[in-house]
ROTORBA-332392 format. One line per 5 residues: their letters; for each residue x, y, z of N, C-alpha, C. Coordinates in nm, 2 decimals, decimal comma. Layout:
N
A) X/Y/Z/X/Y/Z/X/Y/Z  ...
! end
This chain:
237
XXXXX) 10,87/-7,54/-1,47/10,76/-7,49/-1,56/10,63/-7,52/-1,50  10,57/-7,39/-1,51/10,44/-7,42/-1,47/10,31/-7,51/-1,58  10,22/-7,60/-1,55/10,14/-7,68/-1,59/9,97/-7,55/-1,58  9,90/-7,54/-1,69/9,72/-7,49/-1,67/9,71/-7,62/-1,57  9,57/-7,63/-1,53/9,50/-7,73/-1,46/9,41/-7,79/-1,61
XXXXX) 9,42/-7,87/-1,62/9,30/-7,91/-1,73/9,16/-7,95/-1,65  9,08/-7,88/-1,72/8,91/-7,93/-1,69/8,86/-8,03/-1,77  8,80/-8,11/-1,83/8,78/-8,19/-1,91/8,67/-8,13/-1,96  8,58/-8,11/-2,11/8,49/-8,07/-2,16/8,35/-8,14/-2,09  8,25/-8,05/-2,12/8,12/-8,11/-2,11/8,09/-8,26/-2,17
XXXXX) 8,16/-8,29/-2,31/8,12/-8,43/-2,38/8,22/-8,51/-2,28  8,30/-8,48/-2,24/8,41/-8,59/-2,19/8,38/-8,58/-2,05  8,28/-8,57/-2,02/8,23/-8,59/-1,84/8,15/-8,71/-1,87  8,10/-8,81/-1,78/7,98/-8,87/-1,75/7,89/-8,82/-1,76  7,75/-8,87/-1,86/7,66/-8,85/-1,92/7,53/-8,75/-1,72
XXXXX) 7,61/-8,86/-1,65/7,51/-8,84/-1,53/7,59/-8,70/-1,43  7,67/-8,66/-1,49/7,75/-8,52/-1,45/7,72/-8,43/-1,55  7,66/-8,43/-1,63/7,63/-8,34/-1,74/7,55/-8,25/-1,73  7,50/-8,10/-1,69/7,42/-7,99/-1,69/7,29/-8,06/-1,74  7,27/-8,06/-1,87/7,16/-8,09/-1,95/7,10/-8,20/-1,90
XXXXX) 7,18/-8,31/-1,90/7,13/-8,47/-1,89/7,05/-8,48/-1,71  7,15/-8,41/-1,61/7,06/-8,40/-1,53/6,95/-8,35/-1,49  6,93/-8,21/-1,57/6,80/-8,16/-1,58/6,70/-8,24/-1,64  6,77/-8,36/-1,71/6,62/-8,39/-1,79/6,58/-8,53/-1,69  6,68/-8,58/-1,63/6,67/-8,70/-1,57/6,61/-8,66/-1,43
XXXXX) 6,65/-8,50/-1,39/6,61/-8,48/-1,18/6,53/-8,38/-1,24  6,53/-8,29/-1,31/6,47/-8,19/-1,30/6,57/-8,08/-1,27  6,46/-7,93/-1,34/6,56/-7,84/-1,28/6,64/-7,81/-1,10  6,53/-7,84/-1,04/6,53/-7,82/-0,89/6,71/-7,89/-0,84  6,73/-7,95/-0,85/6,80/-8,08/-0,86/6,94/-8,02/-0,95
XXXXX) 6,95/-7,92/-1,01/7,08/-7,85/-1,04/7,10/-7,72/-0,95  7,25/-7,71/-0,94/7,28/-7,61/-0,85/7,27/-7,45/-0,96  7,32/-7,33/-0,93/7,25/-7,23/-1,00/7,41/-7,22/-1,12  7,52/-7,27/-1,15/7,63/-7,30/-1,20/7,57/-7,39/-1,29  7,54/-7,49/-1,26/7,48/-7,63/-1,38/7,37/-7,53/-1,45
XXXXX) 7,29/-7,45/-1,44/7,17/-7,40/-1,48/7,23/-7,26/-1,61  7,35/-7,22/-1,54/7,39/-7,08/-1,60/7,50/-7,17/-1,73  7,56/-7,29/-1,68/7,58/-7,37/-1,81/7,52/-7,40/-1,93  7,43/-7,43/-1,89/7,30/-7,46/-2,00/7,29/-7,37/-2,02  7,24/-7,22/-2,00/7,24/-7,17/-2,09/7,36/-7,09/-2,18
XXXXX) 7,45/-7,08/-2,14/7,56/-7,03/-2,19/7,64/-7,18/-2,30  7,61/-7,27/-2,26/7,62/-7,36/-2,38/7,78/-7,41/-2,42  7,87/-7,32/-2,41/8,00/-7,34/-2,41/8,11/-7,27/-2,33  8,23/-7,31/-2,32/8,32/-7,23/-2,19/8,45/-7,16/-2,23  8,51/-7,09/-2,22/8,62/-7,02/-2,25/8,75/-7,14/-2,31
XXXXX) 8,83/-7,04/-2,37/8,89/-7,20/-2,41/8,99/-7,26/-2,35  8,98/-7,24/-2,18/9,09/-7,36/-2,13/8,97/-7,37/-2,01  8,90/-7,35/-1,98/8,77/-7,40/-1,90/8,66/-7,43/-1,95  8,57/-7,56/-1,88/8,48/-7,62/-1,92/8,37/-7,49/-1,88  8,29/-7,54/-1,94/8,13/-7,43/-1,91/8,12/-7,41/-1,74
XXXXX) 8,09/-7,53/-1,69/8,06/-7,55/-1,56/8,18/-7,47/-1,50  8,28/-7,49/-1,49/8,39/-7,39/-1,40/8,36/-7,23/-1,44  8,35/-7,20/-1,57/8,36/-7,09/-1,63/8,23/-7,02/-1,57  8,06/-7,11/-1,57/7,99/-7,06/-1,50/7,99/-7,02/-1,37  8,09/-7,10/-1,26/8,12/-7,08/-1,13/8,21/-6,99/-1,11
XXXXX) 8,29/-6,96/-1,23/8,37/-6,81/-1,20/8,28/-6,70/-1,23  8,16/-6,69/-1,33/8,11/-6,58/-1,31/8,03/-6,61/-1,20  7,97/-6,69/-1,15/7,90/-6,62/-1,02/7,96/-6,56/-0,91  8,12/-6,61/-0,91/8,24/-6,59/-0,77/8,24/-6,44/-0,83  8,27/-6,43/-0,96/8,31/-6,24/-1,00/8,23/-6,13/-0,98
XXXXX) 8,07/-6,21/-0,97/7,97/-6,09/-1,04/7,89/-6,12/-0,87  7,92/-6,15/-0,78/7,87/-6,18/-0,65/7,78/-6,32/-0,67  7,74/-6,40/-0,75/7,60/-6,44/-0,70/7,49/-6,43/-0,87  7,38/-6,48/-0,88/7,26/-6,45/-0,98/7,24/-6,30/-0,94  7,21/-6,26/-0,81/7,20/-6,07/-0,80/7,28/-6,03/-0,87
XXXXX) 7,46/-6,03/-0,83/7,50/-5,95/-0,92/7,52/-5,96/-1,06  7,48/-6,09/-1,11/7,50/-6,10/-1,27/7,38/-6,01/-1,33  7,26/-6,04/-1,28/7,16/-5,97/-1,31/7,17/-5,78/-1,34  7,21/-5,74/-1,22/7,26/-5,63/-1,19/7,32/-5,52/-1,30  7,45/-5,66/-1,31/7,56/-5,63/-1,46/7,50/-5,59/-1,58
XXXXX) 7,55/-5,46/-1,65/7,51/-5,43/-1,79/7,61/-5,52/-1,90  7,57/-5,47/-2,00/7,63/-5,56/-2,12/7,74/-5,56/-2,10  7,81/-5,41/-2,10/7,97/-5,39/-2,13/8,02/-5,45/-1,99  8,01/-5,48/-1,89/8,09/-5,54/-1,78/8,02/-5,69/-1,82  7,90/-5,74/-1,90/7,93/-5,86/-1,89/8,03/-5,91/-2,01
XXXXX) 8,00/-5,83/-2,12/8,12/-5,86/-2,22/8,29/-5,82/-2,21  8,30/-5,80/-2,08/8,41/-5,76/-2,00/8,52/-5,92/-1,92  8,43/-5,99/-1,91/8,45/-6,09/-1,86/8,50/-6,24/-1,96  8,56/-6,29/-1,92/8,62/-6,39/-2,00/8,56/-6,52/-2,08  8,53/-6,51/-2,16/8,44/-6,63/-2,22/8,34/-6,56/-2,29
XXXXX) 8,27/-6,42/-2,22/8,11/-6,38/-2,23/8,16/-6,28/-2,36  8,09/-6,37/-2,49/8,10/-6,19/-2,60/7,94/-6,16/-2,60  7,96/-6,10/-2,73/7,78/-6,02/-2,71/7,70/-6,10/-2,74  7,70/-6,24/-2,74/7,60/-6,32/-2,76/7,57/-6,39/-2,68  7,65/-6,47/-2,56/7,62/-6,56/-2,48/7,58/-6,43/-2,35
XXXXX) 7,66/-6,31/-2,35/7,62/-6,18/-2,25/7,41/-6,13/-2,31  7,38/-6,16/-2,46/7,26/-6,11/-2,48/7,14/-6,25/-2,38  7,22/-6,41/-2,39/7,18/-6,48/-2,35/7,18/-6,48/-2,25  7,22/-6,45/-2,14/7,22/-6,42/-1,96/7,17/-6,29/-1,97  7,17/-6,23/-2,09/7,05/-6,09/-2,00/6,90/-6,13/-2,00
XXXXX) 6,88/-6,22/-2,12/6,74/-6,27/-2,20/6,69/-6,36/-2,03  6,80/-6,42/-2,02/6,73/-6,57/-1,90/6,71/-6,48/-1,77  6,78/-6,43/-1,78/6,81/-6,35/-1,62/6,69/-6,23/-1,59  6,64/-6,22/-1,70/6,54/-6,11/-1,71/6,39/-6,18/-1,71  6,36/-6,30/-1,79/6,28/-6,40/-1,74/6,23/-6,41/-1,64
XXXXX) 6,38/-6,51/-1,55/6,34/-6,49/-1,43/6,29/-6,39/-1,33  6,35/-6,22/-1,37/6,24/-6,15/-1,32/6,13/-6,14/-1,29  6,09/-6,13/-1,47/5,94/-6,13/-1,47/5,87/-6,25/-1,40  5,92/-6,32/-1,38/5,87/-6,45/-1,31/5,81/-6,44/-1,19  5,92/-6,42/-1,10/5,91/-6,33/-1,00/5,76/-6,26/-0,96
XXXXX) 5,82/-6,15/-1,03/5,71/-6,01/-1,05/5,55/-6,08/-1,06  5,55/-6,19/-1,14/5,42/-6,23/-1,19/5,40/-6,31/-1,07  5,47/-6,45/-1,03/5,43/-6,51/-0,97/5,50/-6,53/-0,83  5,51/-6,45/-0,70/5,62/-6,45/-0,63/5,66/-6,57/-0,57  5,51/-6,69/-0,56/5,56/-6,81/-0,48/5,67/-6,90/-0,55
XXXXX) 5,66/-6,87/-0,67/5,83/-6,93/-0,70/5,95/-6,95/-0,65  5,93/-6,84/-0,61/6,06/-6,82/-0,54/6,10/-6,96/-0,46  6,27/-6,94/-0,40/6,29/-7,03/-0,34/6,23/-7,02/-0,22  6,22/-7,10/-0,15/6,13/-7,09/-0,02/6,27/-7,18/0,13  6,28/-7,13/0,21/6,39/-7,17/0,32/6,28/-7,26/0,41
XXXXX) 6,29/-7,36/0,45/6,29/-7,43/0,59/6,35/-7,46/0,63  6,49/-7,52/0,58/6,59/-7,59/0,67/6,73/-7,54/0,65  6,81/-7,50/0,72/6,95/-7,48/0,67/7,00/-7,54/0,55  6,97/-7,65/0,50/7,02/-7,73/0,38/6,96/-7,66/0,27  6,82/-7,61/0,29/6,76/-7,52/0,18/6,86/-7,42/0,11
XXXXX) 6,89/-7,33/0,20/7,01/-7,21/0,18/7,15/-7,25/0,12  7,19/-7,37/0,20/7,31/-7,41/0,17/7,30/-7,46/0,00  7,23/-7,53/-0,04/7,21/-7,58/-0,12/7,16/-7,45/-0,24  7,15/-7,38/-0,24/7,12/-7,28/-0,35/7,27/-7,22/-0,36  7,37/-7,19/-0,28/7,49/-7,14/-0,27/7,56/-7,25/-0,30
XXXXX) 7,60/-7,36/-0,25/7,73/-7,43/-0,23/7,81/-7,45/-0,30  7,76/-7,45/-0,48/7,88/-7,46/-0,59/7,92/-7,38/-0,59  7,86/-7,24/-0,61/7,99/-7,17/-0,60/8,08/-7,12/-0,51  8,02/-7,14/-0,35/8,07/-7,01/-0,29/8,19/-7,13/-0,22  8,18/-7,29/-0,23/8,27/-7,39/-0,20/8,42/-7,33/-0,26
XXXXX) 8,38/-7,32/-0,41/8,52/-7,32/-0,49/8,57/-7,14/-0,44  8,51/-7,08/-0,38/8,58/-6,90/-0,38/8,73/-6,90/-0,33  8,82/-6,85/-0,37/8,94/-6,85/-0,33/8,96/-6,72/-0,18  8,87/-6,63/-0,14/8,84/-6,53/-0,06/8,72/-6,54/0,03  8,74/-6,53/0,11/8,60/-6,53/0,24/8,55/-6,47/0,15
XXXXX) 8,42/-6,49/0,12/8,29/-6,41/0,07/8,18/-6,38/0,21  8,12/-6,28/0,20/8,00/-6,25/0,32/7,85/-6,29/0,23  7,80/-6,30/0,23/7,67/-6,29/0,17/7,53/-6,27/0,27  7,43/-6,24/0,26/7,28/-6,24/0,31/7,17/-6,27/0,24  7,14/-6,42/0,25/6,99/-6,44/0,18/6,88/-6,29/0,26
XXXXX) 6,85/-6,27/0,20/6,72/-6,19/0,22/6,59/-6,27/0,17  6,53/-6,23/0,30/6,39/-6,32/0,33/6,25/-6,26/0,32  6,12/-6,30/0,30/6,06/-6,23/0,33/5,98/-6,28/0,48  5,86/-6,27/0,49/5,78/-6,29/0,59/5,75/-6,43/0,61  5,71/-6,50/0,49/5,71/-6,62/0,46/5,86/-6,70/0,46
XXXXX) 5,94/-6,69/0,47/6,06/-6,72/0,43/6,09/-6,76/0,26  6,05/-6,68/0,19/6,10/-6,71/0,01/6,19/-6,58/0,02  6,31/-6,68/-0,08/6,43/-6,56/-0,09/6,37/-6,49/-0,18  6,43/-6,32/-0,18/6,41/-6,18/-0,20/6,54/-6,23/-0,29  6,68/-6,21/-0,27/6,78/-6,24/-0,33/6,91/-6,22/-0,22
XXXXX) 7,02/-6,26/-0,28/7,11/-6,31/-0,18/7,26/-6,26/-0,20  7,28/-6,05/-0,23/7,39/-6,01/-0,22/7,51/-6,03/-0,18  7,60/-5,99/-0,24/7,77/-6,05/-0,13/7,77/-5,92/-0,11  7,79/-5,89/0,03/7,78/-5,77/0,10/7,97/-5,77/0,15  8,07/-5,80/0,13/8,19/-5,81/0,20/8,30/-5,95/0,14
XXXXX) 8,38/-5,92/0,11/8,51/-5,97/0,05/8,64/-5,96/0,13  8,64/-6,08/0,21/8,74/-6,07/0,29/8,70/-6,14/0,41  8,84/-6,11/0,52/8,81/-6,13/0,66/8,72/-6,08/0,73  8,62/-6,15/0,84/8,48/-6,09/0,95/8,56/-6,06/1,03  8,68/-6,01/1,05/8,75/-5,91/1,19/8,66/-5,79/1,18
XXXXX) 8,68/-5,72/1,04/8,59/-5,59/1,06/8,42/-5,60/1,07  8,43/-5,66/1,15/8,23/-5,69/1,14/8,20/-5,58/1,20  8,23/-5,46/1,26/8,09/-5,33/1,29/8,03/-5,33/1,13  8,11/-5,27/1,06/8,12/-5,18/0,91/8,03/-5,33/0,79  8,11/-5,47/0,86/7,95/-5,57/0,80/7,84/-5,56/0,85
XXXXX) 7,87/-5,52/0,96/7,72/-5,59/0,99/7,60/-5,48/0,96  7,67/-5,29/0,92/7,58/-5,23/0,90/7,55/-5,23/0,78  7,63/-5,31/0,68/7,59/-5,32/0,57/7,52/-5,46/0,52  7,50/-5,59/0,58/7,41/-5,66/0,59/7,31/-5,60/0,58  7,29/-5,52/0,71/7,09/-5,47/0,72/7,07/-5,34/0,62
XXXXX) 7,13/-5,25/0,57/7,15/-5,15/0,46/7,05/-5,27/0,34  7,15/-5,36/0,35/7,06/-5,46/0,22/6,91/-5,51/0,24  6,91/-5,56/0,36/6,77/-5,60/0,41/6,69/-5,49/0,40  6,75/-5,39/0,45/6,63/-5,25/0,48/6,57/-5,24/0,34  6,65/-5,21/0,21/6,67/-5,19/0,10/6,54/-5,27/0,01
XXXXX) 6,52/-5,38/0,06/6,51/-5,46/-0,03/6,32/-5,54/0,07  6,36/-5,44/0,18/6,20/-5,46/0,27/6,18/-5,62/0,33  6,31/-5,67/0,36/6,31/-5,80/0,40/6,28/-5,81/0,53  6,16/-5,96/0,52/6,13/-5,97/0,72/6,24/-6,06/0,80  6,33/-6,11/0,71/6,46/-6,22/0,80/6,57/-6,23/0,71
XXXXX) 6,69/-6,30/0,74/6,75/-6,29/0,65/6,91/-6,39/0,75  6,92/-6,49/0,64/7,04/-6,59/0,63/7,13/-6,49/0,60  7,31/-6,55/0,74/7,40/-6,49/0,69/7,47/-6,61/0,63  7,57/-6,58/0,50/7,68/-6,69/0,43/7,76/-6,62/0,42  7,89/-6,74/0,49/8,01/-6,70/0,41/8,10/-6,83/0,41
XXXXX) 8,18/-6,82/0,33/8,28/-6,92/0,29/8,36/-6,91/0,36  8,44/-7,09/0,38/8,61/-7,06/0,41/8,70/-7,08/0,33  8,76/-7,07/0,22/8,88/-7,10/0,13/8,96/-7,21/0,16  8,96/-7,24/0,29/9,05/-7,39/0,32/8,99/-7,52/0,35  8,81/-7,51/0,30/8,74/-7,62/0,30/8,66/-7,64/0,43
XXXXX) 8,77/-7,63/0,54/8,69/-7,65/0,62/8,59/-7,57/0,71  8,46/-7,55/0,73/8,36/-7,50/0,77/8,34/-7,45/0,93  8,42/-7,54/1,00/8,42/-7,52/1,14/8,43/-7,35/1,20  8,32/-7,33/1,24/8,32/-7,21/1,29/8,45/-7,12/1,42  8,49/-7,02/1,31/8,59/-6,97/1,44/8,56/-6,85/1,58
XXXXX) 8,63/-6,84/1,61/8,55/-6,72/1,69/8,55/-6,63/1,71  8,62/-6,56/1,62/8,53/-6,43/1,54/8,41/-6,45/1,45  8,37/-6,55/1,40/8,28/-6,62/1,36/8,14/-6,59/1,45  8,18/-6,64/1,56/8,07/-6,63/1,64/8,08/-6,53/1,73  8,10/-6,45/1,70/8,09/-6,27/1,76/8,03/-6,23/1,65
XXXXX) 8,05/-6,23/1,51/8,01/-6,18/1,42/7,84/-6,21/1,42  7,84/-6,30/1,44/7,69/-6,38/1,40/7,63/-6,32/1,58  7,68/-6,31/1,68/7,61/-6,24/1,82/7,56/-6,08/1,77  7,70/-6,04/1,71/7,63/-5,88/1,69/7,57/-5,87/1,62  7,52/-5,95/1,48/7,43/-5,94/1,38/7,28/-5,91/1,43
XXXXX) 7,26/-6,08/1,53/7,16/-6,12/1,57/7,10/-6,01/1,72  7,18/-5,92/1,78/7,16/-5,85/1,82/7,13/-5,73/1,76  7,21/-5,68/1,60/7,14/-5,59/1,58/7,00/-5,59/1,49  7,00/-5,71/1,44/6,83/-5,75/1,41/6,78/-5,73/1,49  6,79/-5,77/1,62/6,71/-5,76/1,75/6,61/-5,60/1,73
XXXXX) 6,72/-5,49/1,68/6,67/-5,41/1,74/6,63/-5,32/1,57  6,65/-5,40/1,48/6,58/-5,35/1,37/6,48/-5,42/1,32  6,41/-5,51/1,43/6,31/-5,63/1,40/6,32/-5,71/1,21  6,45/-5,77/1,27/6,51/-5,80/1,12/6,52/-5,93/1,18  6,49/-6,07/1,15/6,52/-6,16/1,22/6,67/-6,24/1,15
XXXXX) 6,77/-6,27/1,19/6,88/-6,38/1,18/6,83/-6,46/1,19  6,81/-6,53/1,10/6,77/-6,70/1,13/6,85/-6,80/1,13  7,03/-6,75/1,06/7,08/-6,88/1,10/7,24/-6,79/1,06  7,32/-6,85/1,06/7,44/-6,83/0,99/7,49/-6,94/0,94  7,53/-6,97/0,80/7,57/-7,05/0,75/7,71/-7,10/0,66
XXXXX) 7,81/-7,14/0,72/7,93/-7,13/0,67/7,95/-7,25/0,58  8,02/-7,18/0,52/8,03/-7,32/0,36/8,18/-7,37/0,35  8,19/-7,47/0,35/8,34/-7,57/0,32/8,32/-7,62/0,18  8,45/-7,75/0,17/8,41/-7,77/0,10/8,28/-7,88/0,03  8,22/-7,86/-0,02/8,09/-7,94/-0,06/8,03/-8,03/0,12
XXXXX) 8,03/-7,94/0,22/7,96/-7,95/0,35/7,95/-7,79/0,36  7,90/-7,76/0,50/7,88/-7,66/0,58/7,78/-7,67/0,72  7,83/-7,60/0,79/7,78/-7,60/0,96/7,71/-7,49/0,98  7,61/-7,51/1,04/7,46/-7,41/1,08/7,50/-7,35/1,20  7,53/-7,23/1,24/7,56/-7,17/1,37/7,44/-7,19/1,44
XXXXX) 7,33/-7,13/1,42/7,22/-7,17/1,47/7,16/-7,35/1,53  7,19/-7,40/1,42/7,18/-7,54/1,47/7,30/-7,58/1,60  7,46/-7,54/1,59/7,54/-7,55/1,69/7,49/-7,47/1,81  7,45/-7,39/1,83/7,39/-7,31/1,95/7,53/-7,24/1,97  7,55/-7,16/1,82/7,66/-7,05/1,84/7,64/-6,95/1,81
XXXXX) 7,62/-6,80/1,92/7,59/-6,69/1,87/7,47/-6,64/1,87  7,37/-6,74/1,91/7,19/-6,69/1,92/7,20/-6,71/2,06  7,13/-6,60/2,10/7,09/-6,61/2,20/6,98/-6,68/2,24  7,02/-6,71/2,42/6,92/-6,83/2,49/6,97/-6,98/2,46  7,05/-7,01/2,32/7,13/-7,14/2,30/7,26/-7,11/2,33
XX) 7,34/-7,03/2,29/7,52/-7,01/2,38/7,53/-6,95/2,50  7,35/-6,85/2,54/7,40/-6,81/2,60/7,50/-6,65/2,63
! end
């Protein structure tokens, strides 16, 4: 007989693992974008806690892009979301636009590979499927937003990699982070991996689109191609 997995409720976590309580003790900065979409969603389906239930919708809906994206009826499509907590992630999610729009230095801003990683890694750690994704950058480096462009294996990387820059072009980006997950935790770059990440950075080359790194996600770690000197040219070589 098969066993559910039990999650334990938000009250029955540690006060210092708690969505809320860390927001008020670190600050928003200081939660990942799962802890944030908790809070506001406030409660979780009924055999998952909020926090998991939040990290399945970002794994379903690609990301904050595609929840945004989603109309009502696909978010009230989804498990946990009726028309009320779905009115509540359109209300927040549409905020943050305007936010945006008004103020664009908000945005996240990249310096270091841990920047990038660290806006992704709750959810894209737990994805049961290679996920592809591309921060999109601008000039300054503040993320634009950060699509899943590909679901699956990077064998077929021609057909990614023209849809990577399809999204950059789209979206008028001057650089742009590649992510993707590995489902078995560990992050070590393979070598298709780093073919994928050569042809990218070659075809930026020639759409003056810059790769700035490629970043593969394990579990709660990840490895910087760019930092390894895999795949950019003049460091592998």
């Amino acid at each position: 007989m098969s066993h559910a997995t039990y999650h334990p409720t938000i009250k029955e976590l540690p006060s210092s693992e708690r969505p809320r309580e860390r927001l008020l003790r670190y600050g928003a900065n200081a939660l990942s974008s799962a802890e944030l979409l908790a809070i506001i969603l406030r409660t979780g389906a009924r055999d998952e806690n909020v926090i998991r239930m939040a990290q399945r919708l970002l794994a379903t809906f690609g990301g904050l892009t595609g929840l945004a994206r989603a109309n009502t009826a696909e978010l009230t499509a989804a498990k946990g979301l009726g028309p009320a907590k779905a009115a509540q992630l359109k209300a927040a999610l549409e905020l943050g636009r305007r936010l945006l729009v008004e103020s664009p230095q908000e945005r996240p801003r990249i310096a270091l590979p841990a920047d990038a990683a660290n806006l992704v890694m709750s959810e894209m750690s737990l994805l049961e499927q290679e996920h592809l994704r591309v921060m999109l950058l601008d000039a300054k480096n503040y993320v634009l937003a950060t699509p899943t462009v590909a679901v699956g294996s990077l064998n077929a990387n021609l057909v990614r990699v023209g849809e990577i820059f399809r999204e950059a072009i789209r979206a008028n980006s001057a650089a742009l982070i590649l992510l993707h997950n590995h489902p078995s935790g560990d992050p070590t770059p393979s070598a298709a991996d780093i073919a994928f990440t050569r042809q990218a950075v070659e075809a930026g080359n020639l759409l003056d689109i810059e790769v700035l790194d490629h970043l593969i996600i394990g579990r709660q770690r990840f490895v910087s191609l760019q930092e390894q000197g895999l795949g950019f040219k003049g460091v592998d070589s």
